[in-house]
C-alpha positions in Angstrom: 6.0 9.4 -17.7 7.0 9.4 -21.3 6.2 5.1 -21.1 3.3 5.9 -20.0 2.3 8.5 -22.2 3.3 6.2 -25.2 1.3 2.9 -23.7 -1.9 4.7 -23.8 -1.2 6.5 -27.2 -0.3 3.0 -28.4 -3.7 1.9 -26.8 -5.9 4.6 -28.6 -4.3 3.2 -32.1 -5.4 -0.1 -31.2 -8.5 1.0 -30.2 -9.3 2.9 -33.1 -7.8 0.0 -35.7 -10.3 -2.3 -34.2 -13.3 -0.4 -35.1 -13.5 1.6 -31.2 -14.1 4.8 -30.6 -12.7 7.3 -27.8 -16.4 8.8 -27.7 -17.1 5.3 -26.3 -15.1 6.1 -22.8 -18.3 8.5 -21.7 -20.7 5.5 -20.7 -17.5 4.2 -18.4 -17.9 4.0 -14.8 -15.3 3.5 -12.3 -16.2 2.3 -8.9 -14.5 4.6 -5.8 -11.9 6.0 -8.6 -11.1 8.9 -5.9 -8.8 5.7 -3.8 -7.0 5.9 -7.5 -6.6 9.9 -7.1 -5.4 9.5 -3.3 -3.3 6.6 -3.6 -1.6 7.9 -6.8 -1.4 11.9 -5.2 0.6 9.8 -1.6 3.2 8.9 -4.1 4.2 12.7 -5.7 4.7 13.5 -1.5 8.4 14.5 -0.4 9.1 11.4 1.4 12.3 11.3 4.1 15.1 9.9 2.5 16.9 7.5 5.7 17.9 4.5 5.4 16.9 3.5 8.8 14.8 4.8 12.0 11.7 7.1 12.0 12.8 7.4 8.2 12.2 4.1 7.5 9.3 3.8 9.3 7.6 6.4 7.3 8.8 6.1 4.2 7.2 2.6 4.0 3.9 3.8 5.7 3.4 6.3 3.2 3.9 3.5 0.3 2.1 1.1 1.8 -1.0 3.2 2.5 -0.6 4.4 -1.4 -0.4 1.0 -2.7 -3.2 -0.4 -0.6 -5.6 2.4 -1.9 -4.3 1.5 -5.5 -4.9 -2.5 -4.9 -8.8 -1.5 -3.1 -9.5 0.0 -6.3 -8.3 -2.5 -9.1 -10.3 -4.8 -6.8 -13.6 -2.7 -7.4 -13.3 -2.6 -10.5 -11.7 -6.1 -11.3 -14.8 -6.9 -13.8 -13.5 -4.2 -16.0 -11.5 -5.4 -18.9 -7.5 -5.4 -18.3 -8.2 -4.5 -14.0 -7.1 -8.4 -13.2 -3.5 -7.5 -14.9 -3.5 -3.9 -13.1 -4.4 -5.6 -9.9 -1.5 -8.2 -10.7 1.1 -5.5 -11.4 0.2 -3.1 -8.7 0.3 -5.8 -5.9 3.4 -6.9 -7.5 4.9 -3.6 -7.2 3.3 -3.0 -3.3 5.0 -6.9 -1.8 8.5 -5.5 -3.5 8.7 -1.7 -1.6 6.6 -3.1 1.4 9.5 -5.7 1.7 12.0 -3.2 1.2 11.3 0.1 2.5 11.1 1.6 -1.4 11.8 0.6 -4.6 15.0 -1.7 -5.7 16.5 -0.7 -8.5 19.4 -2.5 -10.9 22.4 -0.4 -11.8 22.9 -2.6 -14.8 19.2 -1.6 -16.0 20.2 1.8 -15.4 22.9 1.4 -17.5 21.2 0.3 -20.2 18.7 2.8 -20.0 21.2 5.2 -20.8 20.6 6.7 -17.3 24.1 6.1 -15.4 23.9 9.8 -13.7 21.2 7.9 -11.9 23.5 5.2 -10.2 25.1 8.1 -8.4 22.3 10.6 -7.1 20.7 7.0 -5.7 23.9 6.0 -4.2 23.7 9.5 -2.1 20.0 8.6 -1.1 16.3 9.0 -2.1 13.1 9.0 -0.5 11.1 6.1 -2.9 13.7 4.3 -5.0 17.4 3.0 -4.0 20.2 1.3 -6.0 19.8 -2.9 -5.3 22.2 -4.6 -3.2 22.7 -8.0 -1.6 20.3 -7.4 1.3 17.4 -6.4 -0.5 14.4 -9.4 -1.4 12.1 -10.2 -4.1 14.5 -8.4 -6.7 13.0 -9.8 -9.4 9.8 -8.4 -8.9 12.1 -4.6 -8.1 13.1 -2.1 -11.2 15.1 -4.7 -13.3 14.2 -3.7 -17.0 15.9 -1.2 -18.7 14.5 0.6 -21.4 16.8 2.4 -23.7 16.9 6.1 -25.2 14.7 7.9 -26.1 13.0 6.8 -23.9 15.3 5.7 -20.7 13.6 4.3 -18.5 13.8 1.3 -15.9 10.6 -0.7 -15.4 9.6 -3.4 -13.0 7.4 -6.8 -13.9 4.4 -5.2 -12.0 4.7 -2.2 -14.5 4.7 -4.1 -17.5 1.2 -5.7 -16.0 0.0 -2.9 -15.4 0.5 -1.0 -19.3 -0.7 -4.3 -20.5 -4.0 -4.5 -18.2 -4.2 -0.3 -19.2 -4.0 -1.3 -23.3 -6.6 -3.8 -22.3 -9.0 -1.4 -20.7 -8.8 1.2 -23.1 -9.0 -0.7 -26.2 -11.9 -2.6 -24.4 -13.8 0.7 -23.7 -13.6 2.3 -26.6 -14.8 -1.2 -28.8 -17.8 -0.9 -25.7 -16.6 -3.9 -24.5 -17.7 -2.9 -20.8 -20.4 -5.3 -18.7 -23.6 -2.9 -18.8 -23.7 -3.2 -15.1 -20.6 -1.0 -15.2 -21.5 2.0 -17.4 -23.4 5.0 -17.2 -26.5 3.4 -18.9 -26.6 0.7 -16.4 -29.0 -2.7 -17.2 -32.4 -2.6 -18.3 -34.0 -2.2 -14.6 -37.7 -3.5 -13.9 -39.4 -0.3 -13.0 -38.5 1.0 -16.4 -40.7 -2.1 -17.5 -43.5 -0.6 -15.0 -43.5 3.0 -15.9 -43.6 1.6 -19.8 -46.6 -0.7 -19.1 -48.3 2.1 -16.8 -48.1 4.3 -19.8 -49.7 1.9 -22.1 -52.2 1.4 -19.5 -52.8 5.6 -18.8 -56.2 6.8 -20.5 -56.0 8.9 -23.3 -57.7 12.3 -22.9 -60.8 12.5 -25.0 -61.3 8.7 -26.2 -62.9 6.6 -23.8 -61.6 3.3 -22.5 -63.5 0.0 -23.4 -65.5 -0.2 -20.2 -67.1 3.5 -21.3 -67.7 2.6 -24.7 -69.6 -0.7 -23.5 -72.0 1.4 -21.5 -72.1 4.1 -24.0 -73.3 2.0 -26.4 -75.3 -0.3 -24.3 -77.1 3.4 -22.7 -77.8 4.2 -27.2 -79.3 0.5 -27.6 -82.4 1.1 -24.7 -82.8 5.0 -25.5 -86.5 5.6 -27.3 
């Protein structure tokens, strides 16, 4: 949480260096961002902690739905500026704990994280993460980077995609960088163009429109 914290403060400097501004975020729409909320919310649930069974079973189900709901909605909203590297990074996350049952993660990263009291509580078992060994698969996309004090923590490829395609969205929304098709305002839409030209075209109370003026003045030309 703390990495995270930081990526998006870093993002907002950026932002803000390059002319943006964070008013700018109002006019920015996200397509079905509730799939964000649920898939997001799946992952904060106590999950059962087996390493085999019904455990298993579940465990994986729970991810898997979570991730999918996650990957639906970078695809949504893949014209955004930055989605295509979130998309990249989530489903780059979801193929390594699909293929797993959890998370992978490297003692040595731990290590030099400055987090070794976490070799040992995921030695005795947990319900989204587990220490790597020799029969889990696609390692290198698992929980491989360490990232020392103060902040400590161990990060997978697919994160790194993902604060990268974040720092890429929010410095993009705040220069207004968004397709108008995807904010608030929306593109100029044809019967705006109608409603202006039937206003031009409305009488005005009180002054008669040229065909009244014609017979006015033709009715003043035959009067005695």
């Amino acid at each position: 949480m703390i990495l995270f914290l930081l990526v998006i403060g870093l993002a907002v400097v950026v932002g803000y260096l390059f002319g943006g501004r964070l008013k700018a975020f109002e006019s920015l729409r996200l397509r079905w961002w509730g799939l964000a909320i649920a898939g997001l919310a799946i992952q904060f649930l106590p999950l059962p902690e087996g390493e085999g069974g019904t455990d298993l079973i579940v465990r994986t189900a729970a991810l898997a739905i979570s991730y999918t709901l996650l990957v639906v909605f970078a695809v949504a909203n893949l014209r955004l500026p930055g989605m295509p590297l979130v998309l990249i990074g989530v489903a780059a996350n979801f193929l390594v704990i699909a293929a797993n049952g959890g998370m992978p993660v490297s003692e040595s990263a731990l290590i030099a994280s400055g987090q070794e009291d976490i070799v040992r509580l995921l030695k005795d078992g947990s319900d989204k993460h587990h220490l790597m060994d020799n029969d889990d698969v696609l390692t290198f996309l698992a929980d491989v980077i360490g990232v020392p004090k103060p902040i400590g923590q161990v990060i997978s490829i697919g994160d790194v995609f993902m604060y990268a395609g974040l720092v890429w969205l929010t410095v993009g929304a705040m220069r207004g960088r968004i397709p108008s098709s995807l904010t608030e305002q929306g593109p100029y839409r044809g019967r705006h163009r109608r409603g202006s030209a039937q206003a031009t075209e409305r009488p005005t109370e009180g002054h008669p429109q040229p065909a009244e003026r014609l017979a006015e003045a033709t009715r003043s030309g035959t009067s005695p």
